[in-house]
N, C-alpha and C positions, 0 to 999 in steps of 0.2 A: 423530494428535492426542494432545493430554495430559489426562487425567483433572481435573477440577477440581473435582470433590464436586457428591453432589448437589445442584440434579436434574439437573445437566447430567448427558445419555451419550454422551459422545464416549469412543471405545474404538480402542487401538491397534488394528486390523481389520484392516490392509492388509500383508501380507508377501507379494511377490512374489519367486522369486529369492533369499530374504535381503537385498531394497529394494535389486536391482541399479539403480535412477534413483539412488539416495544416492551407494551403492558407486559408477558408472559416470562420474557425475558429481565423483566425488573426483576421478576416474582422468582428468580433462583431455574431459569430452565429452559428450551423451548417446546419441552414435552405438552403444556396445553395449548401454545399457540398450534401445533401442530396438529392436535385432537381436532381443534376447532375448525381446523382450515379443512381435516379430511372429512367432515362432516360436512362442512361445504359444498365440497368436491360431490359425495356422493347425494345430497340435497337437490343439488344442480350439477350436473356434470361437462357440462358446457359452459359454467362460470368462469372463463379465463383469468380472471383477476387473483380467484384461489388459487388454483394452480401455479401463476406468480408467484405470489406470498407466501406460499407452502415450497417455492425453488428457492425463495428468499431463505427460507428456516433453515430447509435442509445446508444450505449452504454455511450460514452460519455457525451449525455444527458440526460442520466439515464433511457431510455426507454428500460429496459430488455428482457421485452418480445417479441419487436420486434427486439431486437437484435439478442436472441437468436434461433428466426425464420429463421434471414438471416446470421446467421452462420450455421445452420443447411441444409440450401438450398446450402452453400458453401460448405458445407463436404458431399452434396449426389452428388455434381458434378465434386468434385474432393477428393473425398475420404482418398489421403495421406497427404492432409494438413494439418501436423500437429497445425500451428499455429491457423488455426479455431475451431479445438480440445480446444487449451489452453483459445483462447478467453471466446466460450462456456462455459469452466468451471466457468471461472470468474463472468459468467453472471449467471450462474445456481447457485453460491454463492450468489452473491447480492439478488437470489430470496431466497436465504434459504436452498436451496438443495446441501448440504455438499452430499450425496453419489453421485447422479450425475455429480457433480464439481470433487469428485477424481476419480471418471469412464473417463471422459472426459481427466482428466491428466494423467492419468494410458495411456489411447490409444495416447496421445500427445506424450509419451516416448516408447512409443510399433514402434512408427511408426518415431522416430526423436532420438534413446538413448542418445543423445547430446547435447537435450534441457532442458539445466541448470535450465532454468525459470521452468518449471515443476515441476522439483522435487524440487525445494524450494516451489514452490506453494503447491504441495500435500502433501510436509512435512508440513506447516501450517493447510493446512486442516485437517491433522491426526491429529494434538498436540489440534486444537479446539476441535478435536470429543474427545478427552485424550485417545489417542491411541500414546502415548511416544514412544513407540518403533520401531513403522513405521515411526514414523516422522523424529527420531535419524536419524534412517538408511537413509531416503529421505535428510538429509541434508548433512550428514556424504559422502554421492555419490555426490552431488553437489558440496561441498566444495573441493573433489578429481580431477575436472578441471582446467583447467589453465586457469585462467580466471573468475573464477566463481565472483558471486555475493557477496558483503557481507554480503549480506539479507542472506548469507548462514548462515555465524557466528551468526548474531544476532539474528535468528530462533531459533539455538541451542543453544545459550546459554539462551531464554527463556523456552527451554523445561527441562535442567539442574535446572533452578532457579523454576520451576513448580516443579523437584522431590528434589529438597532442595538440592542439588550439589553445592551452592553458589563459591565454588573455581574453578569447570567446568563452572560455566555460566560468574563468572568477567574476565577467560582466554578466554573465547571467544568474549565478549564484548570486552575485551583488543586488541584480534586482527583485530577485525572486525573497531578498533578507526584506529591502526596500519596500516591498507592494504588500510584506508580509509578517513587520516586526514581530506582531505576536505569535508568528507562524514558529511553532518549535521544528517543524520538517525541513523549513529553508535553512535553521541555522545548524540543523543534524548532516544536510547535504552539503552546504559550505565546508562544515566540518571535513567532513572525508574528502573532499577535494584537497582540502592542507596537508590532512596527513600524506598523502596521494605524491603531493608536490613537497613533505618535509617538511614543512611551515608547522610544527608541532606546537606553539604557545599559541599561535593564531587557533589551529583548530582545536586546545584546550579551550579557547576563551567560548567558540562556539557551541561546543557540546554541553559545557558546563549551564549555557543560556539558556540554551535547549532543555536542558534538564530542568529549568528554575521555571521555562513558559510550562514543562508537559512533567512533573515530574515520574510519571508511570513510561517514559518515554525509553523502553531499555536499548535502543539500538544507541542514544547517545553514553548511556552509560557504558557504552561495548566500546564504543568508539574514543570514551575518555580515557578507557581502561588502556586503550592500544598505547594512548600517550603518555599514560603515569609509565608503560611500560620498558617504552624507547627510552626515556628518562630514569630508567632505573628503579622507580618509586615501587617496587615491585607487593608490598603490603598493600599501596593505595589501590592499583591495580587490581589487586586480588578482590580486593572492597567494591570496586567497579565491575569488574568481571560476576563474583555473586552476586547482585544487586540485578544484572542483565539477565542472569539465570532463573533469579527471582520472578522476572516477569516474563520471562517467556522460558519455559523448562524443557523444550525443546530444540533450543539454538546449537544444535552440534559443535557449532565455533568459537562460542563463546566457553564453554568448555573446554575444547583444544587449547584454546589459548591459557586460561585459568589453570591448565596444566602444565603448559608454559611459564608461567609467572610462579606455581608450586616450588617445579622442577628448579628455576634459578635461585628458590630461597633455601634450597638442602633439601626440600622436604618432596621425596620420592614416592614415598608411598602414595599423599596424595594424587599426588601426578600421574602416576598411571591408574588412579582411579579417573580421575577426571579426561586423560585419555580412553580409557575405557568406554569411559561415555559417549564420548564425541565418537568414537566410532559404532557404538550399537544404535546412533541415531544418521548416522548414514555421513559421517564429515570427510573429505575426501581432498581436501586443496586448502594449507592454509594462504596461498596468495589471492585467494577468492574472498577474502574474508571483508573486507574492506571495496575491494575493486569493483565488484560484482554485488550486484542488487536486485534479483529477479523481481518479475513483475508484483507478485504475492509481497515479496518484502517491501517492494517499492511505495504499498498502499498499507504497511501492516498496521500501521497503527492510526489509521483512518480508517481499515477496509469496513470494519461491523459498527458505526458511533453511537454513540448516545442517541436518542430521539432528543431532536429537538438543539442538536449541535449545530454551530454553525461555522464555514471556514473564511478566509481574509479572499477578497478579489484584490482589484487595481482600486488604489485611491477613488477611485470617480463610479465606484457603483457600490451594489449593494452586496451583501453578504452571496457566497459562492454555489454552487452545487457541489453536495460531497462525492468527493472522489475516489467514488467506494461504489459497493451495488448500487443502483438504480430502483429508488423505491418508488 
């Protein structure tokens, strides 16, 4: 984690290895960080920090369930760690289990009251379950640090734009651009709020920015694609829509739609391939496409970063905690 003044204390703490998950992970894999760490494990089997780090991996590769094993073997042997708390949530999300994920962040901030991440995370958990009012509150505390995240702002102002507040949700996408120009998530977030409210040239201009700060950033290319779409552009579209598939080859939605924009151009055949697809990957709502941003997607393209990334706070401090696992 990155220091961000006080009173946040999040403290780099975790060096395994010399952060063989980072290293290993350069190196094409996490098959050695994972060697390394279970050799750890059985070295000392009461090293809690391995068992972290090895919930860290596993998650990484989307292996939940043993993630959420070797987080839980980290929090029975060192019980105030909070950030094995926050992990755990995140992993008992990816399984589905919203009331465990906000049990698990509930005790992250029982045991840490100054972990920011928390309470942006279980304020999204609440706003998924539509429990608005907890979520408010969870983000309304979060945004109150110096330092805090902008996932604060752009939390809240999706939970504004869920009770039809539209002038509450553009002022806090406004600040969350504001506190975070280089941020490509604020202007991915603004963005969908336009298309949301019809303001299509506005949330062109945002996604396109968004693409120019992250350009691996495929949710705004999903998002640009909706727009070439409403507008006819339905080639450009298609160019946007592949490009989103490109980078994430699992987006069910963004194939639905790509079969969509096929389908308008004469070309059939495509289209129920790409239909096809979106359904063997499990796509079930296209009004969810845009509207709906679960917690996993909420962090996607922050959740695993770089080593050594860093994110935008408020004007007046220093670089962020990612707001992503807890390293």
């Amino acid at each position: 984690m990155r220091d961000c003044g006080a009173p946040l204390r999040f403290k780099p703490d975790l060096v395994v290895y010399n952060d063989p998950i980072a290293a290993n992970s350069n190196q094409g894999g996490y098959g050695k960080a994972l060697a390394d760490l279970t050799k750890a494990i059985r070295l000392d089997p009461k090293y809690s920090m391995a068992f972290f780090d090895r919930g860290l991996a596993y998650g990484r590769k989307g292996a939940y369930e043993k993630a959420v094993a070797d987080c839980t073997e980290a929090i029975r042997l060192d019980p105030k760690n909070a950030k094995a708390y926050y992990n755990r949530a995140v992993f008992y999300y990816a399984k589905g289990d919203h009331g465990k994920a906000i049990a698990d962040l509930s005790e992250a901030i029982r045991i840490d009251p100054y972990f920011v991440q928390s309470y942006i995370s279980r304020g999204k958990a609440y706003d998924e379950k539509g429990d608005y009012e907890k979520a408010l509150a969870d983000y309304i505390t979060a945004s109150s640090f110096k330092g805090f995240d902008i996932a604060a702002y752009c939390g809240r102002g999706d939970v504004y734009a869920k009770l039809g507040d539209y002038d509450k949700a553009l002022a806090d996408y406004n600040e969350a651009v504001g506190y975070g120009p280089e941020e490509a998530q604020a202007y991915g977030f603004r963005g969908d709020f336009y298309v949301k409210t019809g303001s299509y040239e506005k949330a062109f201009g945002d996604y396109t920015e968004a693409i120019r700060l992250k350009p691996d950033y495929g949710h705004a290319y999903h998002g640009r694609a909706v727009v070439y779409e409403n507008q006819g552009a339905h080639d450009k579209a298609i160019a946007d829509f592949s490009e989103a598939i490109r980078l994430d080859p699992e987006g069910a939605a963004a194939y639905q739609m790509w079969g969509n924009a096929h389908l308008k151009k004469g070309d059939k055949a495509k289209a129920e391939a790409d239909f096809s697809k979106a359904k063997a990957l499990g796509f079930k709502d296209i009004d969810k496409v845009i509207a709906s941003r679960p917690m996993l997607a909420f962090f996607l393209h922050n959740w695993f970063p770089t080593p050594g990334a860093t994110r935008t706070c408020r004007k007046d401090s220093g670089p962020s905690p990612e707001p992503t696992l807890a390293r």
